[in-house]
C-alpha positions in Angstrom: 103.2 119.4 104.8 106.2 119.2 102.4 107.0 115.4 101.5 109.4 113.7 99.7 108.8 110.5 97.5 112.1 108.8 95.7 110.8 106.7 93.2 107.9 108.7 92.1 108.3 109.0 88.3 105.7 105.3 87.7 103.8 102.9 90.1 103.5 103.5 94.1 105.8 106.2 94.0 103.5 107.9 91.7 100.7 107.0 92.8 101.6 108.2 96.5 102.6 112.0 94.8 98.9 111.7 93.7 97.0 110.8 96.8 99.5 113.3 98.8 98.8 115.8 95.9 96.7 119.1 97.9 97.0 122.6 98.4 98.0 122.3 101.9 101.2 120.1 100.6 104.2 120.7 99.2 105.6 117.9 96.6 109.4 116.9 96.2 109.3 114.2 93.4 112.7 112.0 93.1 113.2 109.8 90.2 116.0 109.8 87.2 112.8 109.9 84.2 112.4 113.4 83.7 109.8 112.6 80.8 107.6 110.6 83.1 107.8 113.4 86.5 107.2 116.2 84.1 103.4 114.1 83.0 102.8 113.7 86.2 103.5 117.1 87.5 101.0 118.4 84.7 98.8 115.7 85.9 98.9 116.8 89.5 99.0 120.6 89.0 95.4 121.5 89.6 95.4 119.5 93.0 99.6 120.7 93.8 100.8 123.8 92.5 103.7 123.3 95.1 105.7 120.5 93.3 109.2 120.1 93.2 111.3 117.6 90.3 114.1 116.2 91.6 116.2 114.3 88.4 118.5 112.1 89.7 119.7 108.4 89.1 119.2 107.2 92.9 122.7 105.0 92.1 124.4 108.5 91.9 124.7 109.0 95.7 127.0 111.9 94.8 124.7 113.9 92.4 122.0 112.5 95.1 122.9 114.3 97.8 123.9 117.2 95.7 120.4 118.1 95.4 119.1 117.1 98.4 121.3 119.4 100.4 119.5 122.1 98.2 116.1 121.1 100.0 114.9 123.2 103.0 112.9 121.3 105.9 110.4 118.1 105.1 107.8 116.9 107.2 108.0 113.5 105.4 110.5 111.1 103.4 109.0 108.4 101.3 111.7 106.0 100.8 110.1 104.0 97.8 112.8 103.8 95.0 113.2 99.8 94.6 114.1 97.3 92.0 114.0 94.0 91.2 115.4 90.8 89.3 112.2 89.2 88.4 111.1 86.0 89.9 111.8 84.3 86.4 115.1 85.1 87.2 116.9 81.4 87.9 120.2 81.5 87.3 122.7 83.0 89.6 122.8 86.6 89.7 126.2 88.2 88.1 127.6 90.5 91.2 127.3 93.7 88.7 123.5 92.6 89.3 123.7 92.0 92.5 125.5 94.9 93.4 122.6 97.3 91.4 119.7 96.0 93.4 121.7 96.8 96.9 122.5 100.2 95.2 118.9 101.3 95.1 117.1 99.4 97.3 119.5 99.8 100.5 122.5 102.3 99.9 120.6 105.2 98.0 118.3 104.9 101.3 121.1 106.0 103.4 122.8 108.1 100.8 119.0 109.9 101.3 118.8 110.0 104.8 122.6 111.2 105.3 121.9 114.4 104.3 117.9 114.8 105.6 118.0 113.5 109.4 120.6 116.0 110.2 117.6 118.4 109.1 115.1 116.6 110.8 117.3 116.3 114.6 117.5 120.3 114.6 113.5 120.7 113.4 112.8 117.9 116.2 110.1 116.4 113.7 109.9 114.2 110.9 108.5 111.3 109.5 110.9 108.2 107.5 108.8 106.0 106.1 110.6 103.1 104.2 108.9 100.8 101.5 109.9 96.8 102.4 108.0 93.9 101.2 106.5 90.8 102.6 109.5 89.3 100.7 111.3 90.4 103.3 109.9 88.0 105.9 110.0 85.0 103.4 112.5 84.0 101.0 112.0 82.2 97.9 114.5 80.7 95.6 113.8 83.3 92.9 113.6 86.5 94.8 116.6 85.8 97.0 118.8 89.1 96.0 115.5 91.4 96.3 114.0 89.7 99.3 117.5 89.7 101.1 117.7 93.9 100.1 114.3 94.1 102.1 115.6 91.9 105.1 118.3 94.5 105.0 116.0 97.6 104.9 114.0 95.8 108.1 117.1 96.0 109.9 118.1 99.3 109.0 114.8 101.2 109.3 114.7 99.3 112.9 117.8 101.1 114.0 116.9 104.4 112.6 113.8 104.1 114.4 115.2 103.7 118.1 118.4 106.1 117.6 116.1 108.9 116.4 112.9 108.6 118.3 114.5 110.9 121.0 114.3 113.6 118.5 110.5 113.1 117.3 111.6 111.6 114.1 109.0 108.8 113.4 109.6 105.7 111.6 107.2 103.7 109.3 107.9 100.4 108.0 105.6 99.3 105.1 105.5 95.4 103.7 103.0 95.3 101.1 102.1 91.9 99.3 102.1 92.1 95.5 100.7 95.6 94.1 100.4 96.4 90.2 103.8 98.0 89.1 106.9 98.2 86.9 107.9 95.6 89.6 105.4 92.6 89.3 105.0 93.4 86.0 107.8 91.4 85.3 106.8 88.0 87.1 105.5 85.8 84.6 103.1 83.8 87.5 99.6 84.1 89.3 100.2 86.7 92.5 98.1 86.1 95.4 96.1 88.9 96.6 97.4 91.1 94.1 96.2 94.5 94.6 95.6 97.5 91.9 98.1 99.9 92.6 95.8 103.0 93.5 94.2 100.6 96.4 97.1 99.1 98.0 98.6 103.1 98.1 95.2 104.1 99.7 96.1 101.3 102.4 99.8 102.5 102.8 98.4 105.9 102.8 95.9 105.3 106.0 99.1 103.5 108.0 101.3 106.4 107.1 98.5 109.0 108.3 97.7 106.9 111.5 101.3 106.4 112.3 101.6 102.7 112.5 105.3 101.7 113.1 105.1 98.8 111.4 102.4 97.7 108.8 102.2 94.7 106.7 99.2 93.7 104.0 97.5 92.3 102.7 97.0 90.8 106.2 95.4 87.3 105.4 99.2 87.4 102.9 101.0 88.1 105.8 99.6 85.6 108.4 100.2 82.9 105.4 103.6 83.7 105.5 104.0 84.0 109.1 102.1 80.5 109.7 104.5 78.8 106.8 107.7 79.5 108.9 106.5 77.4 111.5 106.4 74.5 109.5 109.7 71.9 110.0 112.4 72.5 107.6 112.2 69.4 105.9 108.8 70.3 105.0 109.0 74.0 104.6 111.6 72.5 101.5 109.2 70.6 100.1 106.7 73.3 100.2 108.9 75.8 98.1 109.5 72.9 95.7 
């Protein structure tokens, strides 16, 4: 299986090129740290010796698609390249901020997939499988640029998923709670249910393999979430307060 992982230089990204890593697959490894894909390539070549580097800044859609257009066939796309302000972040984001996150968390999806479903519609196969959040389903006052760029990302993985089903592309959506990375590294606060990163891949990993359209974890996370928008708004304020 030849798969694609954008992101995969530190974290999940990473971490999914390693569980993915076999002799059966083949390895296409997108992220702009050369330093960091070339350790893990080493790391990996024992399991891999199929792996590809792709160097590219994600926010390059240009140079992006550039060397995408140089890639043959893939079974899968692992859409994980994401960023964040921080939930310390308070103030109001600057629009060059702003305008980053959207960058790499939504635009460099399409700039991706612009060039690779065309592939996939004349192979009649593929699987997209796009890295959300549970932030996407539930906004607070801190995360409101990152958890709106996931809203987004719902929205569009949901179209993508009914115009191309015709043509046996498969669509996974993945909200995953908090999970050890470069990411929640930088909150400053207690995370619920905060998972090590190699476990909550494992889980992505097993949802991927089986096919589930939709998957969101940890699950007693998501049913918090999904039992909190019920509440009134007058209290629901009072809650995030």
């Amino acid at each position: 299986m030849k798969v694609l992982i954008t992101g995969a230089s530190s974290g999940i990204g990473a971490e999914f090129a390693r569980q993915y890593a076999s002799k059966e697959n083949e390895l296409y490894l997108l992220a702009r740290r050369e330093d960091r894909l070339l350790m893990l390539k080493d790391e990996l070549l024992e399991q891999c010796k199929n792996i590809r580097l792709i160097i590219v800044d994600v926010r390059d859609f240009e140079l992006l698609q550039k060397k995408l257009r140089e890639v043959d066939t893939l079974d899968m796309v692992i859409l994980n390249a994401g960023i964040s302000l921080g939930h310390s972040h308070t103030k109001i984001p600057t629009i060059a901020e702003f305008k980053n996150l959207y960058d790499v968390n939504v635009l460099s999806q399409h700039a991706v997939l612009e060039v690779l479903l065309p592939k996939m519609q004349e192979q009649k196969s593929g699987k997209i499988v796009f890295i959300s959040s549970l932030s996407s389903l539930f906004t607070m006052p801190s995360a409101k640029v990152y958890a709106s760029s996931k809203r987004a990302l719902n929205a569009y993985a949901e179209g993508i998923r009914y115009k191309y089903k015709k043509d046996g592309i498969a669509v996974i959506t993945i909200l995953p709670g908090f999970i050890k990375s470069e990411l929640t590294d930088k909150n400053d606060f207690s995370m619920p249910f905060l998972l090590d990163t190699d476990e909550g891949v494992q889980m992505m990993k097993r949802a991927i393999d089986r096919g589930k359209e939709f998957y969101a974890f940890p699950l007693r996370f998501y049913l918090i979430i999904k039992l909190i928008k019920f509440l009134p708004n007058r209290f629901l304020y009072y809650f995030i307060k």
